[in-house]
N, C-alpha and C positions, 0 to 999 in steps of 0.2 A: 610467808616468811619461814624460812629456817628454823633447826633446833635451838633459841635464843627469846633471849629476854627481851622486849623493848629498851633499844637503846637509851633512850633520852630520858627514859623513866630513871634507871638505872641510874642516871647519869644526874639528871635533876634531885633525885635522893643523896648525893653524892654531894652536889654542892650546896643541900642545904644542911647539910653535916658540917660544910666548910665555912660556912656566912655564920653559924650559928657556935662556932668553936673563934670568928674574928670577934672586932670591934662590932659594939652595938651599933655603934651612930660616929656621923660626923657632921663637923659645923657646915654648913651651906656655904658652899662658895659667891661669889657676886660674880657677874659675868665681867669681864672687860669692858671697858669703854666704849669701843665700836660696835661690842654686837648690843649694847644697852638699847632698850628700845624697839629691837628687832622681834618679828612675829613668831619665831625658832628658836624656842633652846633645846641643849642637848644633855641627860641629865648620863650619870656614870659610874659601875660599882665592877669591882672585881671579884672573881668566884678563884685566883690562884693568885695570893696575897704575897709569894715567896720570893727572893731575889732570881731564882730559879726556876722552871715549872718543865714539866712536859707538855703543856699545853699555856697559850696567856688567853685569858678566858677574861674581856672586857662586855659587860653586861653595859646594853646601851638603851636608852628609849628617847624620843622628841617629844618636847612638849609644843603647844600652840600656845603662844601666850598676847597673839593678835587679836586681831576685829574679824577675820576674814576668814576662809577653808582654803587650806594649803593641800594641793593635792601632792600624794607621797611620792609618785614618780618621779614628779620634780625639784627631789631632794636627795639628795649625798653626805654622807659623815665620811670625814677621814681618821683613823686613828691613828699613830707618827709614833714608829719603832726605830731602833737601830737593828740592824741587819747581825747577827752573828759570825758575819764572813760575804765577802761578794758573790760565792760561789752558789749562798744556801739559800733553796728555795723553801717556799712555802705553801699551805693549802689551808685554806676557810673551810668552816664548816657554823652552821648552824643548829645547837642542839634545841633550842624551844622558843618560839614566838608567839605573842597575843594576833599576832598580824597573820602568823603564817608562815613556817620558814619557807616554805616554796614560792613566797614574796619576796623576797629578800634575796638579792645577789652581795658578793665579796670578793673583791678583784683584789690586787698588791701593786702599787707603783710604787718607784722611783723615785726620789727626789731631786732636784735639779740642782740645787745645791747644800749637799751634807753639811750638818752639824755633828754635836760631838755625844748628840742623843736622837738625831732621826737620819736616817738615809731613804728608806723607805717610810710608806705608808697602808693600810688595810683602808678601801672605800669601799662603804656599805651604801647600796644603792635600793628601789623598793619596782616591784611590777606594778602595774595599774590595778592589779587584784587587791593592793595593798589597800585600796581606800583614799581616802582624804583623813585632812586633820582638821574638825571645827574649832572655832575658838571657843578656847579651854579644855582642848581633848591631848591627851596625850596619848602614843601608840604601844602604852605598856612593855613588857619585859622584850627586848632582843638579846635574848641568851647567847652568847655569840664566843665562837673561838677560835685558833688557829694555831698550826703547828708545826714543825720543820717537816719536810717528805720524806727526809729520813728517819724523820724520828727519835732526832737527839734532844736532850733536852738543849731548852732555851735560857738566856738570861735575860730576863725582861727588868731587871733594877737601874739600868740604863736609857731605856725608853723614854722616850717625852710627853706621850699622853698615859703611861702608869702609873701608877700610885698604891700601894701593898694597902695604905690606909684606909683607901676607901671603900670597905664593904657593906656599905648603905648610900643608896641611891644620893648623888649630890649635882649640884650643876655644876659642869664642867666643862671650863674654856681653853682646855689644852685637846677637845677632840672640836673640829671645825663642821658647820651647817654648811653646805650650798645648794643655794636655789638655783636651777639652771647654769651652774657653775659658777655663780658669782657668791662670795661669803656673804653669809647673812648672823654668823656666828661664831665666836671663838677667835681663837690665835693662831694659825702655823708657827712653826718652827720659823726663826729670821731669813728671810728671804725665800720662801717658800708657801706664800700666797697661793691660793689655787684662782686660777684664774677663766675668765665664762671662755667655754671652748666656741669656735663657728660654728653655726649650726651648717652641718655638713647639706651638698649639695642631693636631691632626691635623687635614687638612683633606679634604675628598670630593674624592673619584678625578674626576678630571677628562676622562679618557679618554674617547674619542669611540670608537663600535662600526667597524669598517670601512665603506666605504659602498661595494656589491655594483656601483656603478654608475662609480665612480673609473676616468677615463683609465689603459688600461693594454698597456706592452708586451709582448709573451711571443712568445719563440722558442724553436722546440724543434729547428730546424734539420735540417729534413727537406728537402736540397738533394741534386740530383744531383752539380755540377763545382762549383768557384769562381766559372765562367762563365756560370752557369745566369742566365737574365733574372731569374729569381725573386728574386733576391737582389739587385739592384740595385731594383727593382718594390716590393720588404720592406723598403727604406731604409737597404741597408746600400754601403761601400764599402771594394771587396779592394785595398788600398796596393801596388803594384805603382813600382818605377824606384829612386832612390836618394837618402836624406835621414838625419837622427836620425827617433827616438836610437840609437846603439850606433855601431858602429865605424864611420869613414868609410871610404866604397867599398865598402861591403858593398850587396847588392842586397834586395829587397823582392820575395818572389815568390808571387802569385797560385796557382800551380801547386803549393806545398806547401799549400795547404790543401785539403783533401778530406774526402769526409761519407761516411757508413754507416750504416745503421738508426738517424739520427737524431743522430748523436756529432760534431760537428765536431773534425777535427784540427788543428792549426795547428803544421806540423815546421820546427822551426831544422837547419838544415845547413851544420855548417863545416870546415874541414881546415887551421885555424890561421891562413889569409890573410882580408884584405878580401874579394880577387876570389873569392876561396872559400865564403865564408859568403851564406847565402843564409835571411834573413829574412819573419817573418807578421805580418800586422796586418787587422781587420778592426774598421770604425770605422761608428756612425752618420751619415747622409750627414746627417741634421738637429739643429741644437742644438736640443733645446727639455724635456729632462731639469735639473730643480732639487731638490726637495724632493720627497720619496716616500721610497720602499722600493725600493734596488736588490738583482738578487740571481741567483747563476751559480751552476750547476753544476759544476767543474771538476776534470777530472785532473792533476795536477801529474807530473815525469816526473824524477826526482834521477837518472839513469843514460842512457848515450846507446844507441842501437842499435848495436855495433860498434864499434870505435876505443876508445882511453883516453877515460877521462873526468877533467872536472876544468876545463873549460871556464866564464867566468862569466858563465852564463845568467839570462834576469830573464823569468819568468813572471807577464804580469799579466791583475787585472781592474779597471778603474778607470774615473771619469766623468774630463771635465775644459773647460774653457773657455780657447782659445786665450790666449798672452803675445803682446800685439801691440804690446806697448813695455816697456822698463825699468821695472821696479816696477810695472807694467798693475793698476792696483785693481778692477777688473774679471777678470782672470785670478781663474781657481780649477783646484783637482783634490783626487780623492779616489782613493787607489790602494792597491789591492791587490797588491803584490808578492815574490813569494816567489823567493830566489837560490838553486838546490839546491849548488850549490860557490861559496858564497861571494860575494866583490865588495865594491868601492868601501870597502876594508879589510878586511872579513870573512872570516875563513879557513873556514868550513863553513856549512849550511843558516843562513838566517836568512829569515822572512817581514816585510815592512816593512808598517803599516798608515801610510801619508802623508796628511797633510790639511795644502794648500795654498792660503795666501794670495795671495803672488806672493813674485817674488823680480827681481832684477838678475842677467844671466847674465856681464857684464864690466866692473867688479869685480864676484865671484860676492856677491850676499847674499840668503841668502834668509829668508821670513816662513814657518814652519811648523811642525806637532808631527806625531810620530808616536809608532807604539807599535811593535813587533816582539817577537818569539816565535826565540829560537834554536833549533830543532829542524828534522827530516826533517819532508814536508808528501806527500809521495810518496805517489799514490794518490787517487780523489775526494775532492772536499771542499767544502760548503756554505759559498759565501760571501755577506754580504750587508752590507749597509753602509746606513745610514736617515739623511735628513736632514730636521730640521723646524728651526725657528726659535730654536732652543737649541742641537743638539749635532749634531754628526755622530757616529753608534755604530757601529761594526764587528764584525761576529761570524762564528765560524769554529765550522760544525759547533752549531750552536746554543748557542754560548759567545762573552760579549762580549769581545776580547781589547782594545778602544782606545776611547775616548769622546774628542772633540775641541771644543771652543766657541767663542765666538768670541775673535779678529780672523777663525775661519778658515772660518767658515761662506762657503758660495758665493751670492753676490750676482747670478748671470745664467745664464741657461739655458746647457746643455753637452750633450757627445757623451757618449756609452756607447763605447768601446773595448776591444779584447783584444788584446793584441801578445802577441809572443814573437822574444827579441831576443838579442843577444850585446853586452854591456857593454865588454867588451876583447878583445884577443887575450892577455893575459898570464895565464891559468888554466891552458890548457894550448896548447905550442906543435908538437903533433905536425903529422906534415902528413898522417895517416892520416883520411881522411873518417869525421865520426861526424854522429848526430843526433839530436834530441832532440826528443817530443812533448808536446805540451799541449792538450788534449780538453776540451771545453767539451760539455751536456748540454743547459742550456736558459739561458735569460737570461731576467730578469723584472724591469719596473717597475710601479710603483703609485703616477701623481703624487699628494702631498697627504697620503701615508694613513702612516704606520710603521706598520709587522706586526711579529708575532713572527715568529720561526720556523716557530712550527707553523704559523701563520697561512695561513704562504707555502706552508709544503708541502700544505699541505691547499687553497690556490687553485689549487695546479701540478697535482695528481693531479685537480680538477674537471674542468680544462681538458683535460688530456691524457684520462680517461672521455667527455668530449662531444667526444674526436675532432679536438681543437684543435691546430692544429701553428703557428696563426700569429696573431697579433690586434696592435691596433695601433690605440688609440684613442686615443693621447695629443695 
């Protein structure tokens, strides 16, 4: 990632400055008549209480309140706005889920017949990642929001599932359940039932075989120094002086990065100060990475050599395309980063899957979804991330952990990057030198193509059997 803060932290301190300046509490609604009874409610609080907002921020969750496991796939919430105009579009985002935002889709339809507080609707629909619901499990916080594309503000005091009131969780039967498209919960708007679509008819795989012939990059980083020509010669550049992201005055140094039978390291080194901490980055000197199959080899490092730990380290692997102005519609990024202690509010391991739009760095706002995994990552791990014209997919170890679509798909060629960085000094403030490594094996792209996993390992081991340590056809 970039010179910036975690978004959604930011952004979650933000509204809990907002919840905690509303109303305490509210009375509990009773559901309706039709949905009384049903296995689905849908519970509902707002984080922008105003007749106005730059953003309507409907925090949503399901509860189970059946006999049986409802799996989430097979469920939909609609929320029911009025439009600002026929002309205005609009874009979802997810800023934090218990489930995962990278589970979680948000579409905008239509309504078939306006009323004089919805025309439109926001369906929030769930991946199969998402899980199931036992009875009595509810799917906690969907931090949820949406905004004009322009960026004007909105007037949400018109709407038919808001309510400025409700800033504690309450159930609520002005946002609708469907199972399979059929309600299982709630109200619509008068004449605006949703109703179970056909289940469309199967249609032929559409799949394209790989093509043996597809522009492709592959390092397996068989360097002597950091300095070696070779490496400059192979399109790459060793970040050397002093800039973001991570703490200011910390350095950038060339000289922690060093090779062995083919393993790149990349050591962070700090003793609690700026002047002490001494940062890695190795960047593609060429934008010209969009759409393909990326994909690294990489050791993750949760422990330092020496000294305490506990420091807030950010090990990544990520594309991205320069922010050359506020809200740059052109910027993109796609990151891999995994914190082994924490950061940017997190108290232990957490790995962030990021896929970015753009954002404004003052005032911070940013456009993006991600997914994360709270656990230890310590030790190699297959990562790889595919973008085509649909979705950006993330997978860790040949498991997809984050699917992203658009607004956030990347619109302009970009860099392939690896950093390894220090977020703060506030993790740990010993002044005893520690350090901490991140190992990379090989990097691989494949413009055009998404691969499986195996796909890829079985291109990595051809390459590496014919003796290949370097190619570069893109």
């Amino acid at each position: 990632m970039s010179a910036r803060l975690r978004p959604n932290t930011r952004l979650r301190a933000a509204l809990a400055v907002c919840a905690a300046a509303g109303l305490a509490g509210s009375v509990l609604l009773t559901p309706t008549a039709s949905a009384a009874g049903e296995a689905v409610t849908a519970q509902y609080r707002t984080s922008a209480s105003g007749a106005t907002a730059d953003q309507v921020e409907p925090w949503l969750q399901l509860s189970n309140t059946g006999t049986t496991t409802v799996p989430l796939s097979e469920l939909t919430l609609r929320y029911y706005f009025k439009s600002d105009g026929p002309a205005v579009n609009y874009r979802f985002a997810c800023s934090w889920a218990v489930k995962g935002c990278g589970n979680i889709t948000g579409t905008f339809g239509t309504l078939a017949n306006p009323t004089a507080t919805a025309d439109r609707y926001l369906e929030i629909g769930f991946t199969a990642g998402a899980g199931s619901l036992a009875p009595g499990q509810s799917t906690g916080d969907m931090q949820l929001r949406f905004y004009r594309a322009d960026w004007q503000t909105i007037t949400q005091s018109d709407d038919y599932s808001f309510s400025g009131g409700q800033t504690s969780y309450v159930t609520w039967d002005k946002v609708t359940v469907q199972r399979s498209g059929a309600v299982v919960f709630g109200t619509a708007p008068a004449g605006n039932t949703p109703s179970p679509s056909p289940t469309p008819s199967p249609s032929p795989s559409t799949s394209t075989p790989p093509n043996p012939n597809a522009p492709v990059l592959f390092d397996d980083f068989n360097y002597a120094t950091s300095s070696d020509s070779s490496i400059q010669q192979h399109g790459w550049t060793v970040k050397s002086g002093q800039g973001g992201p991570g703490v200011p005055g910390a350095t950038w140094s060339p000289q922690d990065i060093t090779f062995a039978s083919g393993i790149m390291n990349m050591r962070l080194t700090t003793d609690g100060t700026a002047a002490g901490t001494k940062e890695t980055e190795l960047q593609t000197t060429a934008r010209k990475f969009r759409n393909g199959t990326y994909a690294a080899r990489v050791k993750f490092d949760d422990t330092p050599t020496g000294g305490p730990d506990g420091d807030h380290v950010n090990q990544t692997f990520f594309a991205f395309t320069p922010l050359n102005a506020p809200m740059d519609p052109d910027y993109g990024e796609q990151d891999f980063e995994y914190l082994p202690n924490g950061g940017w509010g997190e108290q232990s391991n957490i790995m962030y899957e990021t896929t970015w739009e753009t954002y404004n760095p003052d005032p911070w706002n940013a456009v993006n979804a991600h997914g994360q995994q709270r656990q230890s990552y310590d030790g190699w791990h297959d990562l790889v991330f595919t973008i085509d014209n649909t979705n950006v997919t993330y997978w860790i170890d040949g498991q997809i952990v984050a699917t992203h679509g658009e607004p956030y798909l990347p619109e302009t060629p970009q860099f392939i990057d690896f950093n390894h960085w220090l977020i703060d000094l506030n993790g740990q403030t010993s002044s005893t030198p520690r350090s901490y490594d991140q190992q990379v094996d090989y990097v691989y792209f494949v413009k055009d193509q998404v691969l499986s996993p195996a796909q890829i390992a079985a291109n990595i081991a051809a390459l590496r059997s014919a003796g290949t340590t370097f190619k570069d056809t893109v």
